[in-house]
C-alpha positions in Angstrom: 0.0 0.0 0.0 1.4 3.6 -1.0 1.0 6.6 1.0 1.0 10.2 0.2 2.4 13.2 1.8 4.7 16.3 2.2 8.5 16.5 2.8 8.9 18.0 6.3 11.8 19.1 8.0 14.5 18.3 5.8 18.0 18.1 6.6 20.0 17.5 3.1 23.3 17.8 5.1 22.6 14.7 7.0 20.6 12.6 4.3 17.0 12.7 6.3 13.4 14.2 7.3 10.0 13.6 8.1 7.3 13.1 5.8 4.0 14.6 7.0 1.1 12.4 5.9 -1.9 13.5 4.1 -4.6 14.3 5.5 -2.2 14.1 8.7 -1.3 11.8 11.6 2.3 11.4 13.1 5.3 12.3 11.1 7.5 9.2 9.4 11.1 9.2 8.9 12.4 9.2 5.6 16.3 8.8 4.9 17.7 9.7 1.2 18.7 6.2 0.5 15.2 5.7 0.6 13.7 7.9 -2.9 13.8 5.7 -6.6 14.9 9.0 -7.9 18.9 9.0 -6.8 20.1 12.1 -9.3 17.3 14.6 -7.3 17.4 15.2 -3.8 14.5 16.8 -1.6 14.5 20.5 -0.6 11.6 20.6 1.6 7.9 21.0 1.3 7.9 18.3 -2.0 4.6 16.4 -2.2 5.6 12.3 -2.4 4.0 9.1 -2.5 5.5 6.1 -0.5 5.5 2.6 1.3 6.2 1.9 4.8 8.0 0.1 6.8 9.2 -0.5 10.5 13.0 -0.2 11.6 14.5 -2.3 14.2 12.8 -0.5 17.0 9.4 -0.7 15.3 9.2 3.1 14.3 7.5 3.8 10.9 9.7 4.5 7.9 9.1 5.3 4.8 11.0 3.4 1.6 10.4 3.4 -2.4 9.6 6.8 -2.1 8.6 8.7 -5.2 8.0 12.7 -6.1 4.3 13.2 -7.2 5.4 15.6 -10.2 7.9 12.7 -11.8 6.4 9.8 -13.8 5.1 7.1 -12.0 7.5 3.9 -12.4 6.3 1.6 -15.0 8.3 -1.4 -13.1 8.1 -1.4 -9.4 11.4 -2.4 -7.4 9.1 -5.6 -6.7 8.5 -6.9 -10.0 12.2 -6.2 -11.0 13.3 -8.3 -8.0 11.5 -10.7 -9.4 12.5 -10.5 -13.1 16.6 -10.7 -11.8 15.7 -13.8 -9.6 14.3 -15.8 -12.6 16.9 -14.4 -14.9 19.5 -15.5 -12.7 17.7 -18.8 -12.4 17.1 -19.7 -15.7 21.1 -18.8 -16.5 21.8 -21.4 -14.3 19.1 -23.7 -15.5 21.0 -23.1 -19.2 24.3 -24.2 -17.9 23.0 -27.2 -16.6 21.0 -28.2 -19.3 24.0 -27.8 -21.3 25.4 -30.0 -19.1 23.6 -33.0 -19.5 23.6 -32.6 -23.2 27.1 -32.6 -23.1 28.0 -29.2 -24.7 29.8 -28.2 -21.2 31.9 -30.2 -18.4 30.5 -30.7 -15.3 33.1 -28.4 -13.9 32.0 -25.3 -15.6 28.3 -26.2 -13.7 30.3 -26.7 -10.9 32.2 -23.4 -11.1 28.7 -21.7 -11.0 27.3 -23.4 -8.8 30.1 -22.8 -6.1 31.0 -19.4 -6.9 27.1 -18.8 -6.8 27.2 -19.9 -3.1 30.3 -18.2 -2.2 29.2 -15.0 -3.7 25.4 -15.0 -1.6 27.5 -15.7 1.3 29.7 -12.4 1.0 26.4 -10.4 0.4 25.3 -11.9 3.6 28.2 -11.4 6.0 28.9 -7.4 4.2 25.2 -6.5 4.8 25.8 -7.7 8.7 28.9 -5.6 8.6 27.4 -3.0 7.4 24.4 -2.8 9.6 27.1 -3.8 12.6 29.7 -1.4 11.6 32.8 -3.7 11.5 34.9 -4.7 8.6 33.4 -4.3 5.1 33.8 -6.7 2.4 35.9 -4.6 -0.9 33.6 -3.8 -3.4 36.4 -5.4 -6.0 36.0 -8.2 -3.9 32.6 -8.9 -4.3 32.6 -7.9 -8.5 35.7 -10.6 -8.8 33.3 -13.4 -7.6 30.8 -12.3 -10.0 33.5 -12.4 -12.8 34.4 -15.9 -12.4 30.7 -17.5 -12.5 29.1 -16.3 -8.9 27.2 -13.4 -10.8 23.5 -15.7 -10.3 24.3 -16.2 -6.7 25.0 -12.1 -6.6 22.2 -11.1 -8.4 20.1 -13.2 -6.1 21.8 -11.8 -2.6 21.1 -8.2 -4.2 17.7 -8.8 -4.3 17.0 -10.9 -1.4 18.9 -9.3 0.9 18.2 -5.7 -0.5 22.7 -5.4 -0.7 24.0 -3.0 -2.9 21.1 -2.9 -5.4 20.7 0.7 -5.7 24.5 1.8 -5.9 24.2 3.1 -9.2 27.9 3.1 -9.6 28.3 -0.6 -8.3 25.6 -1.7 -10.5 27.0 -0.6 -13.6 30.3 -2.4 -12.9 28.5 -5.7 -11.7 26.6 -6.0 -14.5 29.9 -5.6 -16.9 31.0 -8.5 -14.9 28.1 -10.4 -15.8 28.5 -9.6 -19.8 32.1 -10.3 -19.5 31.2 -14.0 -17.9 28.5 -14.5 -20.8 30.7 -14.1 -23.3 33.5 -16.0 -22.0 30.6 -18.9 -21.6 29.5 -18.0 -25.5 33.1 -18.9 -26.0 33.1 -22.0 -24.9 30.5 -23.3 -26.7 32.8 -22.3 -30.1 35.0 -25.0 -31.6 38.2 -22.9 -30.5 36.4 -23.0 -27.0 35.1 -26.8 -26.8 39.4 -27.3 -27.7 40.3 -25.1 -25.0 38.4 -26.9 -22.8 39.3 -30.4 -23.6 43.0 -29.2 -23.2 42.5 -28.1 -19.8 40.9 -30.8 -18.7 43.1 -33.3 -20.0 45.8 -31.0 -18.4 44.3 -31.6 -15.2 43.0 -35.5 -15.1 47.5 -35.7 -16.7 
């Protein structure tokens, strides 16, 4: 359910305000992380819709918060969590099919499958560190594992675990890492490619 209401005591040097509700009732807390629209900040007195939610302590807050004078979204930050999970699940669904048919080695499945795990994992512990304010995963650290094949397992964390979704700037790099890991998979599936890998492996069994 979306609510509507006016920006209230805005304090753009430390990121937050109060939304005042419409046609009133108590005042919710709104922090900048929380607007869809990144590239404009508030100034006061704005008129927004928005969702709610409570913080640790129970206290309303309002998220996904829109200005009334910009277009509505066409996709909510619901149905795109959605899309990415099935994306990233039918990727992975590909691979293995491929798999079975014999087109890839187990140990490229494998590889995903691992680095997938591995990947959902570091989303999890930087979120607690994060929200705990102790040692923070690298950013570089987290775009390497979606390099080498963990990019399903990323893309799910991001969305689950609401991690590093809206970083515009880590977005764009995290989904070159996932073009970058496509086409090195479209290249295995290429003569030159099926050679490369039957030369590894046979490298590896001696």
């Amino acid at each position: 359910m979306r609510y509507k209401g006016k920006i209230d005591s805005w304090k753009d040097d430390r990121g937050f305000g109060f939304i005042a509700p419409k046609p009133g009732g108590h005042k919710v807390f709104v922090h900048i992380s929380s607007f869809l629209n990144r590239k404009r900040r508030p100034a006061g007195n704005e008129i927004v819709s928005y969702a709610l939610k409570t913080d640790a302590k129970g206290r309303p807050q309002a998220v996904s918060v829109e200005f009334s004078d910009e277009p509505v979204s066409i996709v909510s930050p619901a149905s795109w969590s959605k899309a990415a999970l099935i994306f990233a699940a039918a990727f992975v669904s590909f691979v293995a099919s491929a798999t079975l048919i014999g087109r890839l080695p187990l140990a490229v499945l494998g590889i995903y499958l691992v680095t997938s795990v591995i990947a959902f994992i570091a989303y999890a512990l930087d979120k607690s560190a994060a929200k705990n304010d102790k040692w923070r995963t690298p950013e570089s650290t987290l775009h390497l594992f979606a390099a080498v094949g963990g990019w399903p397992g990323a893309l799910a964390a991001q969305r689950l675990l609401r991690h590093k979704s809206k970083k515009q700037s880590f977005q764009i790099v995290f989904w070159g890492t996932v073009v970058l890991n496509c086409c090195v998979l479209g290249y295995l599936f290429t003569p030159s490619g099926a050679e490369l890998i039957r030369s590894v492996l046979s490298r590896i069994c001696g």
